[in-house]
N, C-alpha and C positions, 0 to 999 in steps of 0.2 A: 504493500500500500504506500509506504515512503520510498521513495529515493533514494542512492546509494552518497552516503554524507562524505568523509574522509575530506573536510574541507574546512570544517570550522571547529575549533578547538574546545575543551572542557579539561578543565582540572577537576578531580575528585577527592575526597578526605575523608574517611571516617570521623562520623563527628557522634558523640555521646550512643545514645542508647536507640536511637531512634533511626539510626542508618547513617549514609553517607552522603555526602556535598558532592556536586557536580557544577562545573564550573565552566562557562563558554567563552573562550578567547577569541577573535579574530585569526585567521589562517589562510596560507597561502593553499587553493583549491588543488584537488588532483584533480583529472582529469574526467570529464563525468561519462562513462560511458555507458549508463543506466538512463533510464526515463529521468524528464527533470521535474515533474510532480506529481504527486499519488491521483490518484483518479479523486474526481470531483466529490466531495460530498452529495447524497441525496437530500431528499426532503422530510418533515414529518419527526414523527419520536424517534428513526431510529437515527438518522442525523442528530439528534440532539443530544443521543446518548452516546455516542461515539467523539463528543466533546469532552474538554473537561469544565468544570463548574464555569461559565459566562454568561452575558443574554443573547435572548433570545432571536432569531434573525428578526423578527415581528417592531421588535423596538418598544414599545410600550407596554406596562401592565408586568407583572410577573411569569416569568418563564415558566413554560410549563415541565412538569416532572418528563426525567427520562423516560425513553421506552425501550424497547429492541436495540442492541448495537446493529453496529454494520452487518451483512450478510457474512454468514459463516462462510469460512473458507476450506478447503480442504484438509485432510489431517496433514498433509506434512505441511501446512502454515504458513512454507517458503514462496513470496509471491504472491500467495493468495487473497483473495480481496480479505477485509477482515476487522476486527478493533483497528481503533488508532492509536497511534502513539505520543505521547507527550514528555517532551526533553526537557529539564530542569536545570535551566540557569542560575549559578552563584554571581551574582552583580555584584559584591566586593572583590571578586576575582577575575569577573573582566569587565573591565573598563568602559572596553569599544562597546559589547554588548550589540553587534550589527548583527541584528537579528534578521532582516531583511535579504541583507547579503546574503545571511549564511540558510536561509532558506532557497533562496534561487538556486545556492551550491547542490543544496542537499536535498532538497527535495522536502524537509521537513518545517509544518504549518505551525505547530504547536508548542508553546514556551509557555513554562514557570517560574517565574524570576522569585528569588527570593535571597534569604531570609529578611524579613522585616521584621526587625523590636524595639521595645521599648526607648527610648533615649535614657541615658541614668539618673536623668531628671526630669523631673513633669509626664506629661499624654505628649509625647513626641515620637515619632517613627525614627528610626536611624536603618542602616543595615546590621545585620550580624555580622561579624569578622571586622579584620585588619583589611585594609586596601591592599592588593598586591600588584606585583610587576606580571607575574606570568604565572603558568601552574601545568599542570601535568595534563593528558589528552581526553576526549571524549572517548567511550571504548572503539578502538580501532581505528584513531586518527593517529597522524603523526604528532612529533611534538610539537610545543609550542614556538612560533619563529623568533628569533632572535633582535631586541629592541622592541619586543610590544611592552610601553610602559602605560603604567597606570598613571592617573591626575596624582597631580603632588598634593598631601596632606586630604585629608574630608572635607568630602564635601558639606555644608553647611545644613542644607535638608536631609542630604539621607545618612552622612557621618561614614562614607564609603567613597568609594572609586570614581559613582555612576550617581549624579544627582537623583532625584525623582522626578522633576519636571524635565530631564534632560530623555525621562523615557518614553515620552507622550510623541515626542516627534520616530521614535524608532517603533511604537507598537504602530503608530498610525501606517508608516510604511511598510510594515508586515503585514496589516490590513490589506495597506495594496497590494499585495501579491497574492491575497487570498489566505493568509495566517490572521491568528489570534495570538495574544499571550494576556497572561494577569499576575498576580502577585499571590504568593506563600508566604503567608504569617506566622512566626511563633519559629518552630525548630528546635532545635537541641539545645542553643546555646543561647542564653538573656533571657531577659526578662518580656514576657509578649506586653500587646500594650491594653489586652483586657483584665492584666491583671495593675497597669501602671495607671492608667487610669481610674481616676477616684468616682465619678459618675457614669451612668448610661449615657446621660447627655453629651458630655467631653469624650467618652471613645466613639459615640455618634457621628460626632464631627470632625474624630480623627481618621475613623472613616472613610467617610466621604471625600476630606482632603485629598486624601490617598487615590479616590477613585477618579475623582476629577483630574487633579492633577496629572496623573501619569495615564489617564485612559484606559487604564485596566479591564478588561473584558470580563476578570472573572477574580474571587476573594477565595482563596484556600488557606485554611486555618490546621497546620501542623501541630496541634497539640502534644505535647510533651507533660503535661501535668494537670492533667482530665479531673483529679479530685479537688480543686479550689472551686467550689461550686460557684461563692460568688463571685469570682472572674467570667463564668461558666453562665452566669446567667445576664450580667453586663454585656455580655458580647452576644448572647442570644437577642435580646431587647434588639440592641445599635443595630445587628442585620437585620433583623425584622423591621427596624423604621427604617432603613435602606431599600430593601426588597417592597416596603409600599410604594417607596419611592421613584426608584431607576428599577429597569429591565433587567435584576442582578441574579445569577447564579451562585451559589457556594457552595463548596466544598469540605469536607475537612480529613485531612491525613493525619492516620492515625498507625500506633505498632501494633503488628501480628505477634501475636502468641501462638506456643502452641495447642491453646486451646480456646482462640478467635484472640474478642477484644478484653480488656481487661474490664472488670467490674464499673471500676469509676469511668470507662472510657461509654459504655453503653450505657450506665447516667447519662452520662454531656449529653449525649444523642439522643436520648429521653426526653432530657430539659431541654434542650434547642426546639425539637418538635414538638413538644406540647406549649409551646410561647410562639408556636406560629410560623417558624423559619423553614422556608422550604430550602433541605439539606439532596441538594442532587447527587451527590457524587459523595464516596467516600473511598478516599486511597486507602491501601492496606501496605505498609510498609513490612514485607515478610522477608527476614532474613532465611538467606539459604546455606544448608550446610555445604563444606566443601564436597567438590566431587569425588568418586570413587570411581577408579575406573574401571572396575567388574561390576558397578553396579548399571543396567540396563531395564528398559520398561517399555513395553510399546505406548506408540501413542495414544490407542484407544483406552488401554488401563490406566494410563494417568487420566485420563477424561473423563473415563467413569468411575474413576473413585470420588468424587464428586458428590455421586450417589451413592453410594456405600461407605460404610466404617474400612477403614486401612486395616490392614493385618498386623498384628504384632511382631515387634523382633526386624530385623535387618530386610527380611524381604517386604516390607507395605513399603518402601523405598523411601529418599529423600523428599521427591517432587509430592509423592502422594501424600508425605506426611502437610506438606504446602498447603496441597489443597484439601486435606480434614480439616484442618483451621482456619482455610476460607469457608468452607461450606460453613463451623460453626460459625466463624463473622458472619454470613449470610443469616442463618437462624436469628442470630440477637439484632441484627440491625432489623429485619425486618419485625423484630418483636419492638422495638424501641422507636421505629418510624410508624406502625399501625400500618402494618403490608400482611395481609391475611395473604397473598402468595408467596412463597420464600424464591419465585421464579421472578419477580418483580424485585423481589430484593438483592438479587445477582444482578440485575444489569444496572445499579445502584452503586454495584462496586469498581474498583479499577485495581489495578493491581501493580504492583513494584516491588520485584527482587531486589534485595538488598544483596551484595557478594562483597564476600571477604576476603577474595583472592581470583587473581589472573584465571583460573581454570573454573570459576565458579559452574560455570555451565557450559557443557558441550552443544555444539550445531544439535545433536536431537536431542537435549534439554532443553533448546530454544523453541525446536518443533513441535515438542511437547505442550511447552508453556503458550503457544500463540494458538494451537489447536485448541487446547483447555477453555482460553480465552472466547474463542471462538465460536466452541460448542455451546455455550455458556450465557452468552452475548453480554462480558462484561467492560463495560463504558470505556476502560483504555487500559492500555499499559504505559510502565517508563520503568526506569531502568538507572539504577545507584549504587553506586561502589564502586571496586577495582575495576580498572578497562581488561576489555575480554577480548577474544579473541574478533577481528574484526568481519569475521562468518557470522557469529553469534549476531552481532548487533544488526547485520543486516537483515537475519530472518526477522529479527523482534520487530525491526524496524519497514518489515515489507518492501527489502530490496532484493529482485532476482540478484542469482548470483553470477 
């Protein structure tokens, strides 16, 4: 469905408990010898759910809930039409942040720029991190070119590399190419700003600052610390008088256990929804364990374990174990949003390996994983942690090979 990238760069980090930073540098393009954009979006719910949290193309009134992802694709995944993919930009670690470019490179529509927190003083937004000069690659790009510097010192709005107001003019140009991008709040590291904020009113309008200013399409709220209810319920309020407001979508990314969300995390999603916030999309940040290389599975059993309990012991395998704790995230969100389907509550989710290492996943882990996806019709995937092999990211990424 995407394009073959190896043109625009990403630094990644593990960062706390929550997963890993990826990080988009500008980059000298290899050569494209793939299609130069995924096939057009359709229309309707299952377009919408093949998004991640934004508005509506409608423009007015609130977005309506997902439906259907894109058409299922084949089982081996590779090429086939299918979920979308969504790339996650660290804007203290790049700079340029030419989101536009690097969509024309790569074929790729969708960006998350993040992390946004707290300032250490007052309802102010900043970035999370240090400004950097350069950083390590997207999976499967080169590295980063030599002299990409970052702005000297912080910037003054966002306390990073990459103003706020300085991203209104690059989301608008990835507009024009037929991309979206929005903003990821909270993350591993700081303080978020529902909990810096002393009123519903002041993170209301820190907000909306946020959205105005930099034209964000869409609000993803990385929670890290789900039991501070009354942060939990300040930020529920300020979206919901957002969402009467603008044509806004949210999301919120959250950590996979291995037995779904955690307690206080299907609270928050409790309390959001019962105060009125229409929650479209919810990431699943699941770490994966390292690979095994006698360990093997076909496609369709990873698929259908879905529907069934895994096996005990060394054979119900890695991937499967993945997806038990998606299926039970799928039970409690749909028990916590009031989805009498648990099939409505799958295409509700999206999904994001987290890897801890160069081999995290083999080419038919990847097949696996966009299959699952697929069968499934879950709202999108992305992809965090060490760079992989750069086969892997093209199948995730729906680039023939």
């Amino acid at each position: 469905m995407l394009p073959r990238p190896l043109a625009f760069l990403a630094a990644l980090a593990l960062s706390g408990t929550t997963g890993a930073v990826i990080a988009l540098l500008p980059g000298r393009a290899e050569p494209d010898t793939g299609p130069g954009s995924p096939p057009a979006a359709g229309s309707g719910a299952a377009a919408d759910a093949a998004r991640p949290p934004g508005p509506s193309a409608a423009g007015g009134g609130r977005s309506p809930s997902p439906g259907v992802g894109a058409a299922a694709g084949s089982d081996e995944g590779e090429g086939a039409p299918g979920v979308g993919f969504v790339a996650f930009a660290d804007a203290a670690r790049g700079p340029a942040l030419d989101l536009a470019a690097h969509a024309r490179r790569t074929g790729l529509r969708r960006y998350a720029v993040g992390h946004v927190i707290a300032a250490p003083v007052g309802c102010a937004p900043r970035w999370a991190g240090p400004a950097a000069t350069s950083g390590p690659s997207i999976p499967g790009g080169p590295a980063a070119p030599k002299g990409t510097a970052a702005a000297e010192g912080p910037e003054a709005a966002g306390g990073a590399a990459v103003a706020f107001g300085d991203l209104r003019g690059r989301f608008a140009e990835l507009r024009a190419e037929g991309g979206e991008a929005g903003l990821v709040l909270g993350g591993p590291a700081g303080r978020g700003l529902a909990g810096a904020c002393a009123t519903t009113g002041d993170l209301t309008a820190a907000y909306r600052r946020l959205v105005t200013v930099t034209g964000a399409a869409f609000l993803d709220f990385e929670v890290s610390d789900g039991a501070d209810h009354a942060a939990a319920e300040r930020r529920a309020l300020a979206v919901r008088a957002l969402q009467d407001d603008l044509p806004l979508r949210v999301g919120f990314t959250l950590p996979l256990h291995p037995d779904g969300l955690s307690a206080h995390d299907v609270e928050l999603l409790r309390l959001t929804h019962r105060l009125g916030v229409d929650v479209t999309t919810v990431n699943l940040l699941a770490p994966v364990e390292p690979r095994e290389r006698s360990s093997s599975s076909p496609v369709h059993e990873v698929a259908a374990s879905w529907d069934r309990r895994p096996e005990t012991g060394a054979s119900g395998g890695r991937l499967r174990r993945v997806a038990s704790a998606v299926r039970a995230a799928r039970d409690q969100i749909a028990d916590a949003q009031g989805l009498a389907d648990a099939r409505e509550a799958a295409r509700r989710l999206a999904l994001t390996p987290v890897l801890t290492g160069p081999h995290g996943l083999s080419e038919a882990d990847a097949r696996r994983l966009a299959a699952f996806a697929d069968r499934h019709g879950l709202a999108w995937l992305s992809l965090r942690g060490t760079p992989q092999n750069p086969a892997v990211a093209r199948i995730l990424w729906r680039i023939p090979a």
